[in-house]
C-alpha positions as a LaTeX table, in Angstrom:
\begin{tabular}{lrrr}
\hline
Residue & $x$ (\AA) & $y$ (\AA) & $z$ (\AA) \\
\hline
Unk1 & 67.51 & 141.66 & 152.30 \\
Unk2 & 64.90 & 138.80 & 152.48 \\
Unk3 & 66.15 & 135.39 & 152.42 \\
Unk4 & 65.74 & 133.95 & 148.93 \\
Unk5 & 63.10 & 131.03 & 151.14 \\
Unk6 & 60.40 & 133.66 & 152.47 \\
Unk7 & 60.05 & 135.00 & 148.86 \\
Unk8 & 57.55 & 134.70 & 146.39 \\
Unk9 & 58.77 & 136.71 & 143.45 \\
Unk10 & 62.33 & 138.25 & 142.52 \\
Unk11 & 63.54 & 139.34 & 139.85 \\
Unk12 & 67.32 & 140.02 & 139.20 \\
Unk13 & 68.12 & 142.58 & 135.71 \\
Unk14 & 65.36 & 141.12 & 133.62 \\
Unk15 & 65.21 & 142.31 & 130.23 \\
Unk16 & 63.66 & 141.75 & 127.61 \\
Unk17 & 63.93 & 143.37 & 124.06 \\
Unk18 & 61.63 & 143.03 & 121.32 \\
Unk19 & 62.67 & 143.36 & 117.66 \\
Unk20 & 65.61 & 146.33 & 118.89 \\
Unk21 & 62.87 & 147.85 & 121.25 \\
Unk22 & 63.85 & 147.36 & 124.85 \\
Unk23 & 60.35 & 146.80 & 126.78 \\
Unk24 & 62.48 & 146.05 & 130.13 \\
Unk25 & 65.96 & 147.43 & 130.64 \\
Unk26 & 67.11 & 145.27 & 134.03 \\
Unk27 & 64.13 & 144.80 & 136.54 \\
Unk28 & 65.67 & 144.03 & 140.11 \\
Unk29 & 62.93 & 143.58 & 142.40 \\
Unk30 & 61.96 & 140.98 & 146.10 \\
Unk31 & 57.90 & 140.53 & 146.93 \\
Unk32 & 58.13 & 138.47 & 150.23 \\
Unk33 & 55.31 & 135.98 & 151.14 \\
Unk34 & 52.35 & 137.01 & 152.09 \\
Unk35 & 52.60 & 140.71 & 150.99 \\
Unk36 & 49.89 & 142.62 & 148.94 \\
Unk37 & 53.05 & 144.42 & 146.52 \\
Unk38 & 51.81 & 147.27 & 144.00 \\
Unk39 & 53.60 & 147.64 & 141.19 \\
Unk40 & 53.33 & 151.03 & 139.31 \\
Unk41 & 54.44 & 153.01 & 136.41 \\
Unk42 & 53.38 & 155.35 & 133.47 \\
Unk43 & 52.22 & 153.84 & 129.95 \\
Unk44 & 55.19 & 151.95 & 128.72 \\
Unk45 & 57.09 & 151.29 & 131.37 \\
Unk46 & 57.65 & 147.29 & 131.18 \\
Unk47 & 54.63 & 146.54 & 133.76 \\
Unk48 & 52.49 & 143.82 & 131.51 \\
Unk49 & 55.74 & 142.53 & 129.87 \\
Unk50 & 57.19 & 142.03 & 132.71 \\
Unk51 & 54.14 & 140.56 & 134.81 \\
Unk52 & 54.25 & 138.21 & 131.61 \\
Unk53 & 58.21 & 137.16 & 131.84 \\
Unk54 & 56.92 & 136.37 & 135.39 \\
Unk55 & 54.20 & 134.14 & 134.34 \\
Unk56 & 56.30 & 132.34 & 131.90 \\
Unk57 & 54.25 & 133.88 & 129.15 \\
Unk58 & 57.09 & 135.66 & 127.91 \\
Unk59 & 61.01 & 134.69 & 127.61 \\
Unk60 & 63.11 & 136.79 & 129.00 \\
Unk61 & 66.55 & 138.12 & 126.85 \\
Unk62 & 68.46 & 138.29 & 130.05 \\
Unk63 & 68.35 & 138.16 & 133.72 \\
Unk64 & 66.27 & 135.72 & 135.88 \\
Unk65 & 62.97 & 135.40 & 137.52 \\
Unk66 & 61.49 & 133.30 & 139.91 \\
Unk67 & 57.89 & 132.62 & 141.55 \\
Unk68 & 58.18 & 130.38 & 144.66 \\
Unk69 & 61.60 & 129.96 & 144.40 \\
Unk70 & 61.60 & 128.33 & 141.26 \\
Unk71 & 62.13 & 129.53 & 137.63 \\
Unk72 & 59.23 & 131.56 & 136.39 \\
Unk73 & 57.76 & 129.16 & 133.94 \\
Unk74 & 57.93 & 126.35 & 135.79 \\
Unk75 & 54.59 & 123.77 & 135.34 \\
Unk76 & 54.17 & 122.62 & 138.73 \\
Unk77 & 54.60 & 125.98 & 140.00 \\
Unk78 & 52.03 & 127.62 & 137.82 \\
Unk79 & 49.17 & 125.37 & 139.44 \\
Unk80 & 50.05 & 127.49 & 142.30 \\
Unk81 & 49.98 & 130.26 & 140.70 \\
Unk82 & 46.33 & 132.98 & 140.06 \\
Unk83 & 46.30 & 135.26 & 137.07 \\
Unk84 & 43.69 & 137.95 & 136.30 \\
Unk85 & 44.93 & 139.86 & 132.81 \\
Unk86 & 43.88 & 143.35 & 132.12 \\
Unk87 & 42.38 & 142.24 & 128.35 \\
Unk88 & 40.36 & 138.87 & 129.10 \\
Unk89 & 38.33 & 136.74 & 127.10 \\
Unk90 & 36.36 & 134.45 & 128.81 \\
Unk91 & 33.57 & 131.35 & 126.70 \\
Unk92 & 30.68 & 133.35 & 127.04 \\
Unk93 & 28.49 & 130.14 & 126.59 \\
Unk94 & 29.94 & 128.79 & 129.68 \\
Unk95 & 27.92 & 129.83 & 133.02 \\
Unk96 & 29.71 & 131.04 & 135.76 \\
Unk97 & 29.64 & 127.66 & 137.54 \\
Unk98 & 30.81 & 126.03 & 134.67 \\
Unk99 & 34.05 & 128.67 & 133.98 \\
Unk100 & 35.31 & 127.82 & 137.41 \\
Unk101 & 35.09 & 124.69 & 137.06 \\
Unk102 & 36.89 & 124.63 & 133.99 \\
Unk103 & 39.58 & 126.75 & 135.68 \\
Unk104 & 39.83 & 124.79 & 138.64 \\
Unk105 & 40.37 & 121.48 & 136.77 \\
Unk106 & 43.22 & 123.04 & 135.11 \\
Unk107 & 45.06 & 124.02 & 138.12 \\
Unk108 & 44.91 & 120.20 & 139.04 \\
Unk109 & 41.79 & 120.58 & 141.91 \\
Unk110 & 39.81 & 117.06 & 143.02 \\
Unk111 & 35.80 & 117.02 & 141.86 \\
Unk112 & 35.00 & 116.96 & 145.81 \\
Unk113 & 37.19 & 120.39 & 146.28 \\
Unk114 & 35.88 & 122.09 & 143.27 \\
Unk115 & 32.18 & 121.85 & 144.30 \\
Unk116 & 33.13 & 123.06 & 147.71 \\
Unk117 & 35.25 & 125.92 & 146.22 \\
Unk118 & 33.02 & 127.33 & 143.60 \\
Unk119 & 29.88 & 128.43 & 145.10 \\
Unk120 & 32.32 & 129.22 & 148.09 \\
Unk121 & 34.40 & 132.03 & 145.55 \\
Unk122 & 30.96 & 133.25 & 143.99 \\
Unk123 & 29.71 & 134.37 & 146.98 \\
Unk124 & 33.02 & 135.86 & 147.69 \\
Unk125 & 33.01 & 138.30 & 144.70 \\
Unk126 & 29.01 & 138.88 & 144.99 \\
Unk127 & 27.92 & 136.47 & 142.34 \\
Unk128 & 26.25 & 133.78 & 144.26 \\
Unk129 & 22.87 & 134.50 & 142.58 \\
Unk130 & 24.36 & 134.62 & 139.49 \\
Unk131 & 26.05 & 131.01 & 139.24 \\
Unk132 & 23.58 & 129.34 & 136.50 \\
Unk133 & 24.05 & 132.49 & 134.22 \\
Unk134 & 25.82 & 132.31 & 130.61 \\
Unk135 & 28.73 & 135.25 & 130.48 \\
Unk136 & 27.12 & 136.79 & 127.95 \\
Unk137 & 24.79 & 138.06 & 129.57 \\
Unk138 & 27.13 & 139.66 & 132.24 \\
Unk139 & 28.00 & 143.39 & 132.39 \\
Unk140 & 30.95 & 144.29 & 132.35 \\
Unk141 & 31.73 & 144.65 & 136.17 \\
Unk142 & 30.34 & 141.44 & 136.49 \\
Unk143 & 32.84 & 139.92 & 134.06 \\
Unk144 & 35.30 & 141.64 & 136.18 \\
Unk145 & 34.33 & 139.55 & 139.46 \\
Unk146 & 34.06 & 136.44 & 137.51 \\
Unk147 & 37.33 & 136.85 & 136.25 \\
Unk148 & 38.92 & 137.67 & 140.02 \\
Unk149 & 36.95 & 134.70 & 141.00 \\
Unk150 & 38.53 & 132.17 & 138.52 \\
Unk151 & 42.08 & 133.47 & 139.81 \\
Unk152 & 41.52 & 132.91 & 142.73 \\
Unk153 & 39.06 & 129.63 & 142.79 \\
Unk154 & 42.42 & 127.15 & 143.36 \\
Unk155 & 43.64 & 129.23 & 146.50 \\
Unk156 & 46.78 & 130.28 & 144.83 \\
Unk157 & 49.80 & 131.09 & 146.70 \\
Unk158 & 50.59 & 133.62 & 144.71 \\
Unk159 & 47.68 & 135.82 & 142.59 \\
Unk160 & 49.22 & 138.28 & 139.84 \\
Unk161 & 46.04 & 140.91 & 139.10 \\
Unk162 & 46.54 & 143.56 & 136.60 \\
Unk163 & 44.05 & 145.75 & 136.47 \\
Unk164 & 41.58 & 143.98 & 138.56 \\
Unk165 & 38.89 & 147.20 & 139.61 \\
Unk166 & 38.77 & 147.88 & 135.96 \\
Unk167 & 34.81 & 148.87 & 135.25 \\
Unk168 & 33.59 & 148.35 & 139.03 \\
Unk169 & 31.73 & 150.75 & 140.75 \\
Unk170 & 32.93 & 152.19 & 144.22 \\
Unk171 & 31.12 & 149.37 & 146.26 \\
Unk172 & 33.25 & 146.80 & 143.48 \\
Unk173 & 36.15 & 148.06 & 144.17 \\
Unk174 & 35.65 & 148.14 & 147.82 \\
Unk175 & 34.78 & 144.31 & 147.74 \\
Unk176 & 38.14 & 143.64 & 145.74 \\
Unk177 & 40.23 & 145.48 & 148.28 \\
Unk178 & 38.70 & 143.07 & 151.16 \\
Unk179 & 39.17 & 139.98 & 149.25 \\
Unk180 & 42.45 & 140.41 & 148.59 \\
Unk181 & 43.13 & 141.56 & 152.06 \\
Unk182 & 41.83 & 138.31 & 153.26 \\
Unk183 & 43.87 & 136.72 & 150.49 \\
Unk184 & 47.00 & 138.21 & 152.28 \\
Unk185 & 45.55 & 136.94 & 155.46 \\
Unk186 & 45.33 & 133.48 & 154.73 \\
Unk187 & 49.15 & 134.02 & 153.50 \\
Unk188 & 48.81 & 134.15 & 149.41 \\
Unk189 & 51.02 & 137.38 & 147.97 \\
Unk190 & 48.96 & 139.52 & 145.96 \\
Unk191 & 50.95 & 141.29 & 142.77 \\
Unk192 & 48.91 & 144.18 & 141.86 \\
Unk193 & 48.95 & 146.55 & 138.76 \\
Unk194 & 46.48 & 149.34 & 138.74 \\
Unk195 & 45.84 & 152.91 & 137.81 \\
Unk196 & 43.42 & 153.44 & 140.76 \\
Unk197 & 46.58 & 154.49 & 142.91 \\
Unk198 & 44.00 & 155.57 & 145.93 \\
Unk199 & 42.60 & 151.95 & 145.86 \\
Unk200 & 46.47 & 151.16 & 145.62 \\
Unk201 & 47.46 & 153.06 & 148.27 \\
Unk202 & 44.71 & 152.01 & 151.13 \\
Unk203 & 45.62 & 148.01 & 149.74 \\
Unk204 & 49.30 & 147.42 & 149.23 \\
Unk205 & 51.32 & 147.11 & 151.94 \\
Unk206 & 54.06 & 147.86 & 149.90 \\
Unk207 & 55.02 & 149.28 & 146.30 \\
Unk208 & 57.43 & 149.83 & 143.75 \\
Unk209 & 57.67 & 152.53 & 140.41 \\
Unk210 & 58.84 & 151.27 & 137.35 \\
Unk211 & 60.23 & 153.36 & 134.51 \\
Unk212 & 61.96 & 152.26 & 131.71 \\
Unk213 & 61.29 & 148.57 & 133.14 \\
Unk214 & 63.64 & 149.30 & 135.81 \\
Unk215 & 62.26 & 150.27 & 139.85 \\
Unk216 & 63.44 & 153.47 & 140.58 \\
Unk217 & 61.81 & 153.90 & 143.61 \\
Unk218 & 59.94 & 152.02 & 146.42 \\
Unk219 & 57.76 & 152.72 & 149.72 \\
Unk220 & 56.37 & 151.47 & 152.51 \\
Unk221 & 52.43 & 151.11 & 152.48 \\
Unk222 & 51.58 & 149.05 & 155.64 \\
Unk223 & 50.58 & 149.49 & 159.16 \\
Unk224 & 52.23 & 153.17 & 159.74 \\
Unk225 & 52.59 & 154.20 & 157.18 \\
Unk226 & 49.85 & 157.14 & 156.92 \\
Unk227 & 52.74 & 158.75 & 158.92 \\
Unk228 & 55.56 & 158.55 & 155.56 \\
Unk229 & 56.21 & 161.06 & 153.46 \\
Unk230 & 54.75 & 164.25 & 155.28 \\
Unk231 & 54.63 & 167.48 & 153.79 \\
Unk232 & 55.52 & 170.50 & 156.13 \\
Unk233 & 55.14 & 173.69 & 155.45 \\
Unk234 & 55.76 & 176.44 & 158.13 \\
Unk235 & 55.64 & 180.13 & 158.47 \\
Unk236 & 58.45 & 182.43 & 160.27 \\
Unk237 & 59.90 & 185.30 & 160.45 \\
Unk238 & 63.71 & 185.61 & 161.19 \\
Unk239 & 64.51 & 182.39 & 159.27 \\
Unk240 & 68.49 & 182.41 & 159.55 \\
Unk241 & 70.91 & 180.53 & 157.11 \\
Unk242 & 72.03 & 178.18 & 159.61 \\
Unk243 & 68.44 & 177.34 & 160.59 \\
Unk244 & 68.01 & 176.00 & 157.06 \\
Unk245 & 71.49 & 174.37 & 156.68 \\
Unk246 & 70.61 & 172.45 & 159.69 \\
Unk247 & 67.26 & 171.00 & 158.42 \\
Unk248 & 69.44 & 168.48 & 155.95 \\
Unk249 & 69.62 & 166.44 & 159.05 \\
Unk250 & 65.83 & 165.85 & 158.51 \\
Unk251 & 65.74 & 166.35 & 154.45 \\
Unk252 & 67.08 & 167.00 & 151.67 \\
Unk253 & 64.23 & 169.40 & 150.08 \\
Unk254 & 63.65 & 172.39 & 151.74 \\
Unk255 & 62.28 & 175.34 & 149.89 \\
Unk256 & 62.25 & 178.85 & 151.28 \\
Unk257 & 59.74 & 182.05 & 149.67 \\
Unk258 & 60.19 & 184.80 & 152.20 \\
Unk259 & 58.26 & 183.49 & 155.32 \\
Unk260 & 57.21 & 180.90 & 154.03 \\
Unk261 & 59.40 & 177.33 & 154.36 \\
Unk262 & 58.20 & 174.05 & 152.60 \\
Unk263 & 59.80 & 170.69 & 153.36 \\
Unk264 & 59.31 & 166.79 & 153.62 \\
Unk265 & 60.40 & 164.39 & 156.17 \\
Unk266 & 59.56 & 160.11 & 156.11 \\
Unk267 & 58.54 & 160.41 & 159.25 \\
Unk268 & 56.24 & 162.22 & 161.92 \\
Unk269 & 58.24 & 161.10 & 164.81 \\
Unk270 & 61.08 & 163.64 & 163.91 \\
Unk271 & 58.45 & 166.69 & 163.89 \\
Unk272 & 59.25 & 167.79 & 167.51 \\
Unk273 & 63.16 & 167.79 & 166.70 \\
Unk274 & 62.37 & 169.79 & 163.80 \\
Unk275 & 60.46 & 172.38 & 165.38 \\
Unk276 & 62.72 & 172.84 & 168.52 \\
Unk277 & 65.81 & 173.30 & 165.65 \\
Unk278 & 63.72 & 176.25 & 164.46 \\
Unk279 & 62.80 & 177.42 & 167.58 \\
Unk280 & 66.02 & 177.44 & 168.81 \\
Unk281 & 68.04 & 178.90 & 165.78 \\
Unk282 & 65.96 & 182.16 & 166.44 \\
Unk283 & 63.18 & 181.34 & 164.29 \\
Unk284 & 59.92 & 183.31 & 165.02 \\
Unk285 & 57.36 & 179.88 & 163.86 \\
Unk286 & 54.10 & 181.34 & 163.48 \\
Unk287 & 52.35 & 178.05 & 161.56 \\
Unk288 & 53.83 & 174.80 & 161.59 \\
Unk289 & 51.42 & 172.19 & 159.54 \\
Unk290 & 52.02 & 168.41 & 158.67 \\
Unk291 & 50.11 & 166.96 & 155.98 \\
Unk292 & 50.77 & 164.08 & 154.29 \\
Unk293 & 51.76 & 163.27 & 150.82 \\
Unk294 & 49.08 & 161.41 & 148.57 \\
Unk295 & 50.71 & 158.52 & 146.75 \\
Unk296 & 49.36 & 160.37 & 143.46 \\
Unk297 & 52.11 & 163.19 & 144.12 \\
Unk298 & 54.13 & 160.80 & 144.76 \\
Unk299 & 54.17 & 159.05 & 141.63 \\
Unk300 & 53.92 & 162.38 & 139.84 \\
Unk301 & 56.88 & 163.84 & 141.41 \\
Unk302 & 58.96 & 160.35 & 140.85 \\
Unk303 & 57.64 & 160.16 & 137.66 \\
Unk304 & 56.88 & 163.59 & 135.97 \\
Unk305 & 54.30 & 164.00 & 133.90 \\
Unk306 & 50.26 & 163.93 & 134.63 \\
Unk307 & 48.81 & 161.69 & 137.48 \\
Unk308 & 46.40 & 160.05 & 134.69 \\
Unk309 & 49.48 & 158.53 & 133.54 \\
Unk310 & 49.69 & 155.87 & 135.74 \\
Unk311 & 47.06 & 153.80 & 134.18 \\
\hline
\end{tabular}
């Protein structure tokens, strides 16, 4: 467990119930500092609640949560604090410049910072040429990377996004995922919500899946990860009872049709044991094929239901 210090978010059995309808049931969860942390689940499933319980936004009906070690909620903590909402309205008669500024001024930053910082974060998200130009005139990708801009334009230790690729095109999203890697890099924790779980997946170091505003399930994104959650399927001849009794040392799933064995392990490294266990048992292995598990079958098999919905 992560010492209560070295986080930046956690959560213990937050709940919150609105009018008799129970939006989140008893969300446990840790983000440590300087971690990009996905956070996933179907329509429904307590993510914007409790993203807003987080923010202070919303009051929770039990439980606790904290950002930075303090209560979420807390003033001078939420000058630390970056938020991009899925649904946001921005003063479409402000320019870009003049948003930013706005923003920034809120979140307590000096004149002298702000015109460092704001031509600084427009060039980040691509809209350098674009800093004299009234919002209303901006698509709506470019909405999108003003509004990832003005979370961001107070360096924030911690930067909640939900939804932030929402109506960007491939090289968009590809920008987002390098910002907030560099985000990460200079130490901030990113909490993401997104549909795009292949943009999730090559992003978060780590993630969660919430149903029923509770996690039921968590992996491991980061460096090594490619190597989780393999899929192996092999083909033999003279597969004995005892060879497949003896795979539960490696997992819990294995499926047999005739030749024809399916399984997954967390980890590549135990391949070679694997293999040598079949071998050995008698087994006749005529195909033996890793391949690893997308983090879309992954949700869908935690989950049930469709990969579309995760959004």
């Amino acid at each position: 467990m992560t010492p209560p210090g070295e986080l930046a978010i956690e959560t213990r059995d937050l709940r919150k119930v609105f009018g008799g309808v129970v939006a989140v049931r008893g969300l446990s969860l840790q983000v440590p500092r300087g971690e990009i942390f996905g956070f996933l689940g179907p329509n429904g499933a307590g993510k914007s609640t409790s993203i807003k319980m987080l923010l202070g936004l919303v009051t929770p009906t039990a439980g606790e949560a904290f950002v930075l070690g303090a209560p979420s909620g807390d003033v001078a903590v939420r000058r630390r604090i970056g938020f991009l909402p899925e649904d946001f309205r921005f003063y479409d008669w402000l320019s870009a410049t003049e948003l930013l500024r706005l923003h920034g001024r809120l979140s307590g930053m000096a004149a002298a910072a702000l015109r460092r910082r704001v031509p600084e974060v427009l060039e980040l998200v691509g809209l350098g040429a674009e800093a004299g130009r009234r919002l209303r005139g901006f698509s709506k990708g470019m909405l999108q990377r003003v509004g990832l801009a003005q979370a961001l334009v107070h360096e924030p230790e911690v930067v909640f996004l939900d939804e932030p690729t929402s109506g960007l095109d491939p090289m968009g999203r590809r920008m987002v995922r390098d910002v907030l890697r560099a985000e990460r890099d200079r130490g901030a924790t990113v909490f993401l919500n997104s549909h795009f779980l292949s943009e999730i997946e090559v992003t978060c170091d780590r993630v969660a899946f919430i149903r029923d505003g509770q996690v039921v399930a968590t992996r491991d994104l980061g460096d090594g990860a490619a190597a989780e959650r393999l899929r192996v399927v092999v083909r033999a001849r003279n597969l004995a009872p005892d060879a497949l009794a003896g795979l539960t040392r490696w997992t819990t799933d294995a499926r047999r049709e005739d030749e024809r064995l399916t399984f997954t392990v967390r980890s590549e490294d135990v391949l070679p044991d694997v293999l040598r266990h079949l071998v050995a048992s008698g087994a006749d292995v005529r195909h033996f094929a890793p391949e690893r598990v997308s983090l879309e079958e992954q949700f869908v098999q935690i989950m049930g239901g469709e990969p579309g919905a995760a959004a």
